[in-house]
C-alpha positions as CSV (number, residue, x, y, z in Angstrom):
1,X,112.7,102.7,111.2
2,X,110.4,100.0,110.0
3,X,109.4,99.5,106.4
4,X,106.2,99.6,105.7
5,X,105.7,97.2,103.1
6,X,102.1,97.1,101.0
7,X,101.0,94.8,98.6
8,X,97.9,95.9,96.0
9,X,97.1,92.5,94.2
10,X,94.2,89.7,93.6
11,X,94.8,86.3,95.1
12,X,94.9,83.8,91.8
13,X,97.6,86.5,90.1
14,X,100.1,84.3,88.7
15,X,102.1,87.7,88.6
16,X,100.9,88.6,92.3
17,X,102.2,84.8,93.5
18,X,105.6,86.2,92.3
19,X,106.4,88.5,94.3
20,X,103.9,87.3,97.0
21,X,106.9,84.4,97.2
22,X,109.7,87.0,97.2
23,X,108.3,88.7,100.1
24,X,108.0,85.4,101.7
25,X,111.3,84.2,100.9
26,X,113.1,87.6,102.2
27,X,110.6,87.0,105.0
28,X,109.4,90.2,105.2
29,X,106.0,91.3,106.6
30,X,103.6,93.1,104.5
31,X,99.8,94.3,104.2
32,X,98.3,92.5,101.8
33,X,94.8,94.4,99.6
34,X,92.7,92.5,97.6
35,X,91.8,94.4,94.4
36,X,88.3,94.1,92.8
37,X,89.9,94.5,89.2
38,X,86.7,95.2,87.8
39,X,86.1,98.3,90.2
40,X,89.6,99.3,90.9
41,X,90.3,101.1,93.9
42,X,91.6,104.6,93.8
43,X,94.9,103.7,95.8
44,X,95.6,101.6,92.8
45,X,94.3,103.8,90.1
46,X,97.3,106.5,92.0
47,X,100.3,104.5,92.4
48,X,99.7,102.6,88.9
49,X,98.1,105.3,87.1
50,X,100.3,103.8,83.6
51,X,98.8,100.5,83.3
52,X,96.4,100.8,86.2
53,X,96.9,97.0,87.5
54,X,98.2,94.6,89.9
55,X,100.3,93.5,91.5
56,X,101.7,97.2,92.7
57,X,104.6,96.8,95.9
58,X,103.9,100.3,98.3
59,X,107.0,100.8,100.2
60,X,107.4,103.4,102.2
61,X,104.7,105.2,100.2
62,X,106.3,104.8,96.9
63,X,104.9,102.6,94.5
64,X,106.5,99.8,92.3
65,X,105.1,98.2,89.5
66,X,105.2,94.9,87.3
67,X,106.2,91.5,89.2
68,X,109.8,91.2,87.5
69,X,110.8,94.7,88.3
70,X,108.8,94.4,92.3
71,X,111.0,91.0,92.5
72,X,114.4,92.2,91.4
73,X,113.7,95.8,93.8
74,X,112.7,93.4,96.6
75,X,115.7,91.7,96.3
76,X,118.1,94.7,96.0
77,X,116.1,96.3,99.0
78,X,116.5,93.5,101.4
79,X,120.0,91.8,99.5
80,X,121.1,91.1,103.2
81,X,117.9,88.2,103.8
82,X,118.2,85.0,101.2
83,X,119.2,86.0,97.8
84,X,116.6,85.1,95.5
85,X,118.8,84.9,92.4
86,X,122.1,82.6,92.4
87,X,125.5,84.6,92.6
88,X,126.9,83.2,89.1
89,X,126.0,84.6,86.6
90,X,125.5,81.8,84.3
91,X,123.2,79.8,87.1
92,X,121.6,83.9,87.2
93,X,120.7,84.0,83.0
94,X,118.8,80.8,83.6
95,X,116.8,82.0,86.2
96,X,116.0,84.9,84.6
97,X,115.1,82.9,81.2
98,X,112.9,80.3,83.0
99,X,110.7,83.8,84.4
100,X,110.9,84.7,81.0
101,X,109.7,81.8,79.3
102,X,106.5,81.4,81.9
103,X,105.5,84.9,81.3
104,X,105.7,84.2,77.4
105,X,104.6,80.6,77.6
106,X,102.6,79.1,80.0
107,X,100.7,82.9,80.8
108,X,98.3,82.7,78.2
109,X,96.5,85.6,79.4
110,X,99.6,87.6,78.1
């Protein structure tokens, strides 16, 4: 069976360039749809009806929302194509503080 992998996002998402580079590290191929965020479509408005924004991963026709959580389920998905976290822990917690820190930090739009 193939996955059908769908992306909802807006090309200059710092947030959408997350996982857009996890998909293309795992090298998986997906079908990318640019959102208008000012007249949000109604597949959006479905699969993220919480927070109703982007970037939203469709696989298989469920939906998965915020880049952290899409990265860390892409990587569980497909754990058998390039890891995208280091296997020690330690080297792991700093990852995961770095993707902290932008999102805090250098995001001012959060």
């Amino acid at each position: 069976m193939t996955d059908e992998i769908i992306l909802l996002d807006f090309w200059p998402s710092m947030f959408g360039m997350r996982v857009r580079l996890a998909l293309a590290e795992k090298g998986l191929k997906y079908e990318y749809k640019e959102e208008d965020l000012r007249n949000k479509s109604p597949l959006l408005l479905e699969m993220n009806p919480v927070h109703k924004k982007i970037p939203v991963l469709i696989h298989n026709g469920t939906p998965i929302c915020e880049s952290l959580i899409i990265v860390q389920y892409i990587d569980e998905v497909w754990h058998d194509k390039s890891p995208l976290l280091p296997s020690d822990p330690y080297q792991r917690a700093q990852a995961r503080f770095w993707a902290d820190y932008v999102d805090k930090k250098v995001c001012l739009c959060c």
